[in-house]
N, C-alpha and C positions, 0 to 999 in steps of 0.2 A: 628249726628247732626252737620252742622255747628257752627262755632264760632259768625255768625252775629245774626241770633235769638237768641241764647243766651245770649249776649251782652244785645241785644233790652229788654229781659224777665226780668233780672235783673235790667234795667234802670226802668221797669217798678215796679220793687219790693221797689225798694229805693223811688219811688214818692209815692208807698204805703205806705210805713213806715212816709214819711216826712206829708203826709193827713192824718195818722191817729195819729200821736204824739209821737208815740214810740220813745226813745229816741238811737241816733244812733253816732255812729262814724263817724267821717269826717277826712279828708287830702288828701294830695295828693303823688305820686311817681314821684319822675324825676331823672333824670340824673343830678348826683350828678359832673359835669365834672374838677371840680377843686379839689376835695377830701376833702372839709374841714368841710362836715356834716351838711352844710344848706344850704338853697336853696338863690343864690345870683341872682340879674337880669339877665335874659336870659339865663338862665340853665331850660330847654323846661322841661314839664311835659311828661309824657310816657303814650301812650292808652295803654289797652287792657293786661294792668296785673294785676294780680289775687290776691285780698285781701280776708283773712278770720279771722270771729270769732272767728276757731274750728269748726262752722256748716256748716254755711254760707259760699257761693264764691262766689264774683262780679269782678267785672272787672271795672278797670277804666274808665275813657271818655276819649274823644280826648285829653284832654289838662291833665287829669294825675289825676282828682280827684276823689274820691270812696264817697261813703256813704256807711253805715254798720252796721247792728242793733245792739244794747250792747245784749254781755249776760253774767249776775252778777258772776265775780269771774274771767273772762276771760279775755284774752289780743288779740288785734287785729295783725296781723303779713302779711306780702309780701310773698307772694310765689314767690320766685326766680324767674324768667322767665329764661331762655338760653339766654345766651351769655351778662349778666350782673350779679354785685357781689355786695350785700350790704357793706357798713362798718364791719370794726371788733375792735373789743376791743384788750388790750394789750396782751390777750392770746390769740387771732386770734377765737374768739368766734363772729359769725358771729352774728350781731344786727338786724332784720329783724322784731323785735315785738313793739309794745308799748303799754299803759294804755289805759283800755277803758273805752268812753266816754269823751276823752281828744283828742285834734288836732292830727292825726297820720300822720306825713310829711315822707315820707321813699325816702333816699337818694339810689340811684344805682351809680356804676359804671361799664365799658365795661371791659368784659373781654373775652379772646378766649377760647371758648369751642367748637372745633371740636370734627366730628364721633366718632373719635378713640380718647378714653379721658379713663385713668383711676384713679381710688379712692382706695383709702385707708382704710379697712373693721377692726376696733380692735372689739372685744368684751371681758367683765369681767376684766379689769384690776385688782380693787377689793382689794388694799391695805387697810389692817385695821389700817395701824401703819404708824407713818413718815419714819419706816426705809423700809415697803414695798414701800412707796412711792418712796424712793430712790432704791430700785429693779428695780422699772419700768423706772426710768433715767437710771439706768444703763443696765439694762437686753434687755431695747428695744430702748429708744428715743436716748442715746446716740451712738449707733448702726446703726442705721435707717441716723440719721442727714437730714438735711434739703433734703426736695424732692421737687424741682421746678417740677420734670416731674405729679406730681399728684394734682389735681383736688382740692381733699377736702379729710380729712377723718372722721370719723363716728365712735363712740364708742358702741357697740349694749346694753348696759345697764350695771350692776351693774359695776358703773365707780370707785365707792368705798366699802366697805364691813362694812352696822352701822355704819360709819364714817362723816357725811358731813360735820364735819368738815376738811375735807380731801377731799371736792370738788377744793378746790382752788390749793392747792397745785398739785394736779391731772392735772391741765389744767394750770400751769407752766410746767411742766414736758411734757407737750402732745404740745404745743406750738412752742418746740424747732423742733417738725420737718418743720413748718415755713408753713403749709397749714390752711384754712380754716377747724376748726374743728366742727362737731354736734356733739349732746350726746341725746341719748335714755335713761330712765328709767329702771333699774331693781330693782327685788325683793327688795335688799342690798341699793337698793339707798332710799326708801320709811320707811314711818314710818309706820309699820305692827301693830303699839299696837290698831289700830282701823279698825275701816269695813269704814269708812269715807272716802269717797275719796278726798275729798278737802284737806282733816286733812292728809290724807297719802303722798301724790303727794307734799305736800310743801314744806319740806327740797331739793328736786329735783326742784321744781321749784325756790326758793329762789335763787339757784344759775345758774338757766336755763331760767327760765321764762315760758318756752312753755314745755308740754311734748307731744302734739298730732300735726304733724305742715307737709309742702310738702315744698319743692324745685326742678325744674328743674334745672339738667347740662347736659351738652352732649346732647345725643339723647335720654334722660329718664328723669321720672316724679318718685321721690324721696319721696314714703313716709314715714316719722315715725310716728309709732303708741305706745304709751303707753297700752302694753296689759298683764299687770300686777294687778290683781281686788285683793283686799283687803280683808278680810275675819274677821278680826278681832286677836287679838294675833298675834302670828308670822305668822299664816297662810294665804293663796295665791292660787288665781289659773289664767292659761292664759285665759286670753280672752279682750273682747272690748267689751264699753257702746253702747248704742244708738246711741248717739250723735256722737261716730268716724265712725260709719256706715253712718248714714248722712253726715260726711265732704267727707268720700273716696267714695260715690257717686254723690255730686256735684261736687269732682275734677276730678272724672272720666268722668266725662257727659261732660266737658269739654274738655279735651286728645284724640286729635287724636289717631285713632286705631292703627297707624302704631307706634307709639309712646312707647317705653319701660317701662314699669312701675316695680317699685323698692319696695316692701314691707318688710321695716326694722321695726323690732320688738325684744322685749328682747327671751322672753319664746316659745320653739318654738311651731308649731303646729302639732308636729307627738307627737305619745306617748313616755315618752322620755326613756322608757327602755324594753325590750322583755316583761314585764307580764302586759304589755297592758293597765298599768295605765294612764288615762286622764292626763297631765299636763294644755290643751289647752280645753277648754269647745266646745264641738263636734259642738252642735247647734252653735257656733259663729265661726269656719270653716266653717260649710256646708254656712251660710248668706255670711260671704268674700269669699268663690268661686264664690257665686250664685255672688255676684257685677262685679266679676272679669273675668266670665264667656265672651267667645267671643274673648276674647282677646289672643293672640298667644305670645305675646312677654311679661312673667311674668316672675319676679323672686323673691323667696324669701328670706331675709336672717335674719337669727336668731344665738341666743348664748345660756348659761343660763346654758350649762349643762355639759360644763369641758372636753367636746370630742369631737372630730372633726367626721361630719354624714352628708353625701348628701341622701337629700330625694326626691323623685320623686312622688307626687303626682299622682291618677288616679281615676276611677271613683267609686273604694272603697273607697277612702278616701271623697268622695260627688266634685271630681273635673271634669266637663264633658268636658274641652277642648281638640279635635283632637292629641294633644302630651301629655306627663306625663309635670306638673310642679313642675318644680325643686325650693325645698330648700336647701340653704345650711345652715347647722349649724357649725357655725367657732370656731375653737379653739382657746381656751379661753386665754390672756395676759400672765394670774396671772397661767396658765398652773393648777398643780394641787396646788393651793391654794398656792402659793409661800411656797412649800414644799418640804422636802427633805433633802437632805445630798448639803453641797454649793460647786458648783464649784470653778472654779480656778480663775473665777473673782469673789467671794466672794459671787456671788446672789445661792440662792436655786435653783438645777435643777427643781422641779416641774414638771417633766412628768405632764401628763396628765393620769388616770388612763383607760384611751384604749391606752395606750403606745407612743400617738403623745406629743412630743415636744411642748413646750408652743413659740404659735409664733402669726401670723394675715393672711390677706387676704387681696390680690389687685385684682378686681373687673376690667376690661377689657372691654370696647366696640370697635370693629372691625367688619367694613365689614356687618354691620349688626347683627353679634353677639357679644356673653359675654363671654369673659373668667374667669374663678375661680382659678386664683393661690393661693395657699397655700407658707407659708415660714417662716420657725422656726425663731424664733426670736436670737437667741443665736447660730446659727451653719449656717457655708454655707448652701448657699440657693440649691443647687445641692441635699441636703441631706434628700432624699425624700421618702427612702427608709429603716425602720430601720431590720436586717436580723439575723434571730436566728436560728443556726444549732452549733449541736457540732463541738467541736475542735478535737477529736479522738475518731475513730469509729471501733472497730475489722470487720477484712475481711468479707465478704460472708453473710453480718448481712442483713436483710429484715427491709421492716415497719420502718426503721430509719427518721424521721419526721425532717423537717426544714420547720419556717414558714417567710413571708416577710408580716412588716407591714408595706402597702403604703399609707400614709398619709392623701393623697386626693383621694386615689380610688372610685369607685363608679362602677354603672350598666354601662357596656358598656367598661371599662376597661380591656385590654386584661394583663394578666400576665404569662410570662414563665420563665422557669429556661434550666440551663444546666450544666451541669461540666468539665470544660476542653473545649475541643472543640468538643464537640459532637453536636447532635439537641438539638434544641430547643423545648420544651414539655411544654404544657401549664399545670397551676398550678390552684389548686383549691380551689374558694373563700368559708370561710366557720365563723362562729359565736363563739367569745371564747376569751379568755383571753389571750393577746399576754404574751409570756413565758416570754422575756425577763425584760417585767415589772412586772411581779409577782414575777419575783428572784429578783431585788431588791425591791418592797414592802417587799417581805418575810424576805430580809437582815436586816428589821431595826428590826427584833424580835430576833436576834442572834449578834446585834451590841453593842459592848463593852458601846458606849456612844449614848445616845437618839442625833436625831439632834438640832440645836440651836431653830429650828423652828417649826414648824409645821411638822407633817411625810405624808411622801407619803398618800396618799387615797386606803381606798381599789380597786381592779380591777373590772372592769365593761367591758361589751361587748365590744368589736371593731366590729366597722361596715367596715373596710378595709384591712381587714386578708387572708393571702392566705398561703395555708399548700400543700407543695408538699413533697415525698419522695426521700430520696438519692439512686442513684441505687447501688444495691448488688453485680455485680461484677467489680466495682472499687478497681482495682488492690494496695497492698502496696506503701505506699507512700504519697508525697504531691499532693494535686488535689486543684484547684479553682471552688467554689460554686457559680456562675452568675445568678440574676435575671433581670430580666428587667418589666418595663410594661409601656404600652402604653394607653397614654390617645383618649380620644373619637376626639382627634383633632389632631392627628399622632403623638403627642410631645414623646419622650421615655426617659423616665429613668431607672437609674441602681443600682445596688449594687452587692458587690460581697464577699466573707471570705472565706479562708483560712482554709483546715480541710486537717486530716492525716485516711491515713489505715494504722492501725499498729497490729501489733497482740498481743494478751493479755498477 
C-alpha cells in the first residue's frame, strides 16, 4: 500500500474520533532547528511522521499536527522518522513521548543517518548492587568510551537485577559512551509479585516511560516490544498482548517492503535450552511471523539467557518466508551474573556459562545487508576464538579431542584446524559443554576461598562448539594447534596453542 491512502484513511479516522467526542491527543512535530525544545517562530511543522498511542499510528498533516485518541494509562510518543533525532536528557535518553490527553509538541532535529549506519546492541547488564554498577563502568563503558561512529545503542532488557533503584545510575554509566541510548524491559526490570500488567511494567516505566515504542534509523524500522507477561509471584513467560500485535501491524502497514525491520525484544523466541521448554508462548510466534510474513529483510534480536545463540527460523518454527530468519540472541553485559574469581582489573570474569566472554554487539547495515559483530567486553576484540586442547600428549595416542569455542558461530560457518603446516581439515560442529569452562566452574569446588561474589553458573549447552581430533602420528616434540573459521561473509578468524609429544 501506498503511504497517500493511508495518510488520507487516518485523516479520516481523526474527523471520526473529533464527530464522535472521543477524547484525543493533539500537537504537533517540527523541526526543532535552534535546539532549545520549543517551538519558536518559523521553525516549519513536519508532514507525514508517525505518532502512536501504543495502538494507533497516524501521521501528521502538512503543517506537522496529528490528532490521536487517548488510551487510559498510555503515553503518546513520535516515531523517529530517518534522518532526524528528538532531544535527549542529560543521560542521552532519547524524549520522543508525552502525557496523554495533554498538548503533545515533539521537537526533531537533522541528523545523518546513511545506508551503512551502525548501532550498538547491550543486553542484561543486570547490576543488583552499586558495586555491580561500578563493574559495568569499568568492565565496559569505560572501555568502550565515547563512539561518535555509532548511531544509537539499545539495552535488550534486564538493565538491572530487583533493583530500580539502580535505574538511574545504570543510565549515568551507559551515558558515557555519548550515543543516544533505548532500553527494553526484562524480566529483572518488572515487578513479578503480580499478574497485573500495569502494576508490573511501572517501576520500568517510571524511569522509561514507554516499554512498547518504534523508531526509524538508517535504512530500518526499529521495534521494541515488551514481551515479558506476568504471571503473578516471581513467575513469567515470553510473549505479547493484543494491543502490541495491533501497534506492529499498523506500523507495518505503513513500512515500505524494502525497508528493514528490527524486532528487539528481552525473552527470546526459540526454546531457550535442548528439552524443549517453551520460554516464548508458540501461539504468539506463529501471530508475529504470520504479521511479518512477506517480508525478506527481518531480523531478530533478543537477550535473557546469559549465552550467546544465533537462531534461524524456518517453517517448523511457523516462519513461511523464502529464507530462514535470523535471531540473534546476544551475550549478555553482566556475562555470567558478574561472577567469578576478579580479574586483574578488579571486575569478576563472569564467563558466560556456554563459555563466551561477557561483551555486546554492533549491529551493521551495508550494501543492503546486516552484519552481527560480536566483541568481548574486557579482551581484544580479535579474540573470537576460545581453544581447549591439552598441553602434553604421549606419542602414537588416538581419539585425543580438542575443541574451539567460536563465539559468534552459527549455520553456514565453515571451521578447520591444522598442526604445523600441514592441510587444512574441517572440524566438527557439535552440542556440549565447552571443557574449558567447566574446569574452571569445577575449580571453585576445590578453591581454598569462595569468590568475593557471586560463583560461576552452572554449564549449559553452547550452541558454537566445534571438536576436532589431534593426529596420532605427530612426531616428539613441540607442534602448533591452528584453527581458523570463517564467517558466512568471508571474514576469517583464528587461534592457535601450543602442545608437546612427549613420551610418558
Amino acid at each position: 500500500m501506498s503511504l497517500r491512502p493511508r495518510i488520507a484513511r487516518l485523516g479520516l479516522l481523526t474527523a471520526a474520533l473529533a464527530a464522535s467526542g472521543a477524547r484525543a491527543s493533539t500537537g504537533v512535530v517540527y523541526e526543532d532547528a535552534n535546539g532549545n525544545g520549543r517551538r519558536d517562530p518559523g521553525e516549519a511543522g513536519l508532514a507525514a511522521v508517525e505518532v502512536s498511542n501504543g495502538v494507533d499510528v497516524v501521521r501528521t498533516d502538512a503543517s506537522g499536527g496529528f490528532s490521536i485518541a487517548d488510551r487510559p494509562g498510555s503515553r503518546v510518543f513520535v516515531i523517529k522518522p530517518r534522518g532526524w533525532r528528538p532531544p535527549a536528557d542529560g543521560e542521552n535518553l532519547p524524549l520522543f513521548y508525552a502525557t496523554a490527553g495533554k498538548p503533545a509538541d515533539f521537537p526533531l532535529h537533522r541528523a545523518d543517518e546513511p545506508d551503512d549506519m551502525r548501532a550498538l546492541i547491550l543486553t542484561d547488564p543486570q547490576p543488583a548492587s552499586a558495586t555491580e554498577v561500578g563493574y559495568l563502568s569499568r568492565g565496559f563503558a569505560e572501555r568502550l568510551g565515547p563512539r561518535a561512529d555509532l548511531a544509537f545503542g539499545v539495552t535488550l532488557g534486564d538493565v538491572v537485577y530487583d533493583r530500580p533503584d539502580l535505574f538511574g545510575p545504570v543510565n549515568t554509566v551507559l551515558s558515557r559512551v555519548g550515543i543516544p541510548w533505548y532500553n527494553l524491559p526484562g524480566n529483572h526490570d518488572l515487578a513479578l509479585g503480580t499478574p497485573d500488567e500495569a502494576a508490573a511494567i511501572a517501576p520500568f516505566e517510571a524511569a522509561y516511560a514507554v516499554s512498547t515504542y518504534a523508531f526509524h534509523a538508517g535504512p530500518s524500522l526499529f521495534v521494541a516490544l515488551d514481551d515479558v507477561r506476568p504471571l503473578g509471584g516471581p513467575r513469567y513467560i515470553g510473549g505479547l498482548r493484543d494491543d502490541q500485535f495491533q501497534f506492529l501491524g499498523n506500523l507495518l502497514g505503513g513500512t515500505p517492503a524494502g525497508e528493514w525491520v528490527v524486532i528487539m525484544v528481552h525473552i527470546p523466541l526459540f526454546p531457550p535450552d535442548p528439552s524443549g521448554v517453551e520460554g516464548f508462548r508458540p501461539a504468539d510466534r506463529t501471530r508475529l511471523f504470520g504479521l511479518l510474513a512477506g517480508r525478506s529483510k527481518v531480523l531478530i534480536l533478543s537477550g535473557h539467557t546469559h549465552y550467546q545463540r544465533h537462531v534461524m527460523h524456518g517453517r517448523g518454527d511457523g516462519w513461511s518466508g523464502a529464507e530462514p530468519l535470523h535471531e540473534y540472541n546476544v551475550a549478555a553485559a553482566s556475562g555470567g551474573f558478574w561472577g567469578g574469581p576478579a580479574g586483574a582489573d578488579g571486575v569478576p570474569v563472569s564467563t558466560m556459562w556456554d563459555g563466551t566472554p561477557p561483551g555486546y554487539a554492533i549491529l551493521g547495515f551495508k550494501g543492503g545487508g546486516v552484519s552481527l559483530d560480536y566483541l568481548p567486553a574486557r579482551l581484544p576484540p580479535d579474540f573470537q576464538i576460545a581453544l581447549h586442547a591439552p598441553d602434553v600428549v604421549a606419542p602414537r595416542q588416538g581419539f585425543v579431542s580438542f575443541y574451539a569455542n567460536v563465539f559468534n558461530g552459527h549455520d553456514g560457518w565453515v571451521v578447520e584446524s591444522r598442526v604445523d603446516d600441514r592441510a587444512w581439515n574441517p572440524v566438527r560442529r557439535i552440542l556440549g559443554w565447552d571443557p574449558s569452562y567447566a574446569a574452571e566452574f569445577l575449580a571453585q569446588d576445590t578453591a581454598a576461598r569462595p569468590p568475593r561474589g557471586p560463583r560461576l553458573p552452572d554449564p549449559a549447552v553452547c550452541y558454537h562448539l566445534w571438536r576436532g581430533m589431534l593426529p596420532a602420528d605427530l612426531p616428539l616434540g613441540r607442534h602448533v594447534l591452528q584453527v581458523r573459521a570463517t564467517d558466512t561473509e568471508g571474514h576469517v578468524y583464528s587461534a592457535q596453542k601450543s602442545l608437546e609429544i612427549a613420551s610418558p
